[in-house]
MIDOZA-842300 format. One record per atom (N, C-alpha, C): residue in three letters; x, y, z. Coordinates in steps of 0.001 Angstrom, whole numbers, padded with zeros to 6 digits, always signed. Last residue first. Example, Ala and Ser with C-alpha at 12.3 -4.5 7.8 and 13.67 -1.06 7.14 Angstrom:
2
SER+012850-002250+007080/SER+013670-001060+007140/SER+012900+000030+007870/ALA+013190-005690+007800/ALA+012300-004500+007800/ALA+013200-003300+007800/
//
This chain:
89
UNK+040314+012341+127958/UNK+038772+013396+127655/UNK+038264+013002+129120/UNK+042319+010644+127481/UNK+042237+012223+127905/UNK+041040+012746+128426/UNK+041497+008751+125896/UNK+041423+008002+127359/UNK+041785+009542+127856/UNK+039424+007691+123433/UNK+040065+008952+124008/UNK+039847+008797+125319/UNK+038964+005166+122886/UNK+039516+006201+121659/UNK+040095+007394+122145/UNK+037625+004700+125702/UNK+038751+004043+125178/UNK+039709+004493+123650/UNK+035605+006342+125293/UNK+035885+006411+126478/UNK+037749+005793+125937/UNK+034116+005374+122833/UNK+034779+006635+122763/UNK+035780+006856+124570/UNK+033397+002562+124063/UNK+034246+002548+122989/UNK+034833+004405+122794/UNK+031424+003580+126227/UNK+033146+002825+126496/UNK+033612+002642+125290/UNK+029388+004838+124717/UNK+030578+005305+125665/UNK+031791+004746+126190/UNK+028824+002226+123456/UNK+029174+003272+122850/UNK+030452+004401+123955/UNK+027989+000995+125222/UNK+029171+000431+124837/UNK+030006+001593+123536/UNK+025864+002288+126492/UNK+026747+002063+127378/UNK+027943+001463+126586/UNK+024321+002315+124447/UNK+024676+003234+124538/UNK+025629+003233+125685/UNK+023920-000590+124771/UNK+024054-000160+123428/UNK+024635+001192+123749/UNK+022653-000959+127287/UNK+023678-001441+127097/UNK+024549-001133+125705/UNK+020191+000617+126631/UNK+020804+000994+127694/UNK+022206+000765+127341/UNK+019334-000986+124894/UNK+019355+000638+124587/UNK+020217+001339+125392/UNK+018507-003390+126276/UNK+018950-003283+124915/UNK+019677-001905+124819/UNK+016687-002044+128651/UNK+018175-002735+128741/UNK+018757-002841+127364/UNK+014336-001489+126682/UNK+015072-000168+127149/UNK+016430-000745+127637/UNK+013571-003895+125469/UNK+014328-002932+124600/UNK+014946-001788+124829/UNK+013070-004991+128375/UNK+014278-005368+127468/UNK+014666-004639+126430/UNK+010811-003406+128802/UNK+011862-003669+129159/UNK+013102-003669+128982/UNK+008972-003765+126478/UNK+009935-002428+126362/UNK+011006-002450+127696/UNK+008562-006587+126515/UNK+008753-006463+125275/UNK+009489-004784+125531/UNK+007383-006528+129348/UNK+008600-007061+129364/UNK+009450-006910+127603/UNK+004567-005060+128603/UNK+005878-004664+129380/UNK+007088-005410+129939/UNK+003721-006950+126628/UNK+003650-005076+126156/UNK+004798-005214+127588/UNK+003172-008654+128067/UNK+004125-009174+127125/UNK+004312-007708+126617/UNK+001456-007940+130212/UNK+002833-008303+131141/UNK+003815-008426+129122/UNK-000709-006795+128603/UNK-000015-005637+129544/UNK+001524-006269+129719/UNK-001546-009564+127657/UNK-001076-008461+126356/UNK-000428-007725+127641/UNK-002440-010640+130579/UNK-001396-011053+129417/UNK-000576-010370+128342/UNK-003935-008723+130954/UNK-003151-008728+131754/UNK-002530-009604+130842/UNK-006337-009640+128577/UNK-005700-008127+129405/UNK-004542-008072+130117/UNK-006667-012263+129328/UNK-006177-011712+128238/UNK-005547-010154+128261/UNK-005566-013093+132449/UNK-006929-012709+131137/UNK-005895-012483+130552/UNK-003461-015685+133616/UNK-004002-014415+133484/UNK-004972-014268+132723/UNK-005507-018321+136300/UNK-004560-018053+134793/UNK-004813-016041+134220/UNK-006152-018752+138501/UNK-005036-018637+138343/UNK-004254-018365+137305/UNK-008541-015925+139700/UNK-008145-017003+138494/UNK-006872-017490+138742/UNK-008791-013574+141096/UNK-009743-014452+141353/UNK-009869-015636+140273/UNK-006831-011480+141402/UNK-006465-013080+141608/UNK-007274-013912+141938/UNK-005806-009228+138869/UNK-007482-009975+139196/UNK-006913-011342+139530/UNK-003242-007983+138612/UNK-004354-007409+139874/UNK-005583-008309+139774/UNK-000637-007318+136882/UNK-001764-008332+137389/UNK-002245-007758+138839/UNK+000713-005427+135726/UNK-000278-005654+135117/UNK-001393-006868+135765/UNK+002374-003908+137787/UNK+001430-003535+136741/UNK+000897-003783+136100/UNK+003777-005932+138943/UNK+002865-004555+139605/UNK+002262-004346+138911/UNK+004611-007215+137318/UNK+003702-007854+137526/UNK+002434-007164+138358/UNK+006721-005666+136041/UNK+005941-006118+134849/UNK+004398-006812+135667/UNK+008580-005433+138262/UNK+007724-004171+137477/UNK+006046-004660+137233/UNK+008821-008086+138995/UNK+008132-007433+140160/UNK+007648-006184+139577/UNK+010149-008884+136194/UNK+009311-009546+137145/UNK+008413-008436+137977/UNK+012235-007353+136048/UNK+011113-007501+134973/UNK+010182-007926+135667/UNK+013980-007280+138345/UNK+013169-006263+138626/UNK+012438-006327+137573/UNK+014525-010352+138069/UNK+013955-009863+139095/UNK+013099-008249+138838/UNK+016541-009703+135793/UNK+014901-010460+135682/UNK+014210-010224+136992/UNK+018147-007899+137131/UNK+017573-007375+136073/UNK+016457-008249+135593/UNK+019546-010041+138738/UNK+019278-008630+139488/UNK+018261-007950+138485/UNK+019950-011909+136996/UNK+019208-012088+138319/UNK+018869-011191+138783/UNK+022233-010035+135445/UNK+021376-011323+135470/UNK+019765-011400+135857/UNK+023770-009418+138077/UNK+023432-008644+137354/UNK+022260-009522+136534/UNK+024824-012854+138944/UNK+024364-011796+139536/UNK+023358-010309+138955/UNK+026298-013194+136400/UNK+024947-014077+136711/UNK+024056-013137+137925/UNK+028065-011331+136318/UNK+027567-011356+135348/UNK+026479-011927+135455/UNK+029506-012392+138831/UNK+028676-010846+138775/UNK+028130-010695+137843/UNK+030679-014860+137961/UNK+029239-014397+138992/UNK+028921-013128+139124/UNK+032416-014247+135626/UNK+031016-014933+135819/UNK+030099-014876+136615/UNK+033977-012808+137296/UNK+033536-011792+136366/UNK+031960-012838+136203/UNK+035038-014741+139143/UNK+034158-013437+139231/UNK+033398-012843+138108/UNK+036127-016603+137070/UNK+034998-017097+138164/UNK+034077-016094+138381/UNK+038444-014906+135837/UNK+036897-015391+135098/UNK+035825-015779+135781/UNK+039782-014405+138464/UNK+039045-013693+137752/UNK+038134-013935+136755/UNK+040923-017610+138352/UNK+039573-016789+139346/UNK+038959-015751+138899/UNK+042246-017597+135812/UNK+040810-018898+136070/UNK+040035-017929+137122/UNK+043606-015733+136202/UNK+043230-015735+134881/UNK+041634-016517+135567/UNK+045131-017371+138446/UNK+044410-015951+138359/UNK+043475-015415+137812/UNK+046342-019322+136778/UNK+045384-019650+138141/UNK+044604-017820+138508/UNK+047925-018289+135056/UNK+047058-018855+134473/UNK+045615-019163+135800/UNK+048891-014727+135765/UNK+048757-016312+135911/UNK+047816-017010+135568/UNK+047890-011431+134147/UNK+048036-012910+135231/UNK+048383-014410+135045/UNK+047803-010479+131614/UNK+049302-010153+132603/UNK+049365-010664+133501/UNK+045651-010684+130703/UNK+046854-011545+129705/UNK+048144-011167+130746/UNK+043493-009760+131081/UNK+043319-010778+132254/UNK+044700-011657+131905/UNK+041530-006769+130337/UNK+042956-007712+129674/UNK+043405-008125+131116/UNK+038521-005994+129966/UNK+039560-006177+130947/UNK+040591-007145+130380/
//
């Protein structure tokens, strides 16, 4: 987003936003690592610490998490870079 045709006070709010939707999104995407990663791998709450089992499961599923957001956002910048090479299409 080119933010170079506002006012300098404009410039400042729109960065505000863009920052909180960025912290927002954020928050919105550890949240759902969280509540996936924990559905599925913790179930014995007769400890407070995980086993070993459920430890390897939650680091196995926050480790393809993030490599699927990785993948995601990678191929999302791809499309906005051809999106922007060809603003016709």
């Amino acid at each position: 987003m080119d933010l170079s045709q506002l006012n300098p006070a404009e410039q400042a709010h729109m960065s505000k936003i863009i920052e909180k939707k960025q912290m927002q999104d954020f928050l919105r995407m550890y949240s759902n690592l969280v509540e996936r990663c924990f559905t599925a791998c913790c179930n014995d709450f007769t400890s407070k610490a995980l086993s070993s089992k459920e430890e390897t499961c939650v680091m196995n599923c926050t480790d393809k998490f993030l490599k699927h957001s990785e993948r995601v956002g990678a191929r999302f910048a791809e499309q906005n870079a051809e999106m922007m090479n060809n603003p016709g299409k």
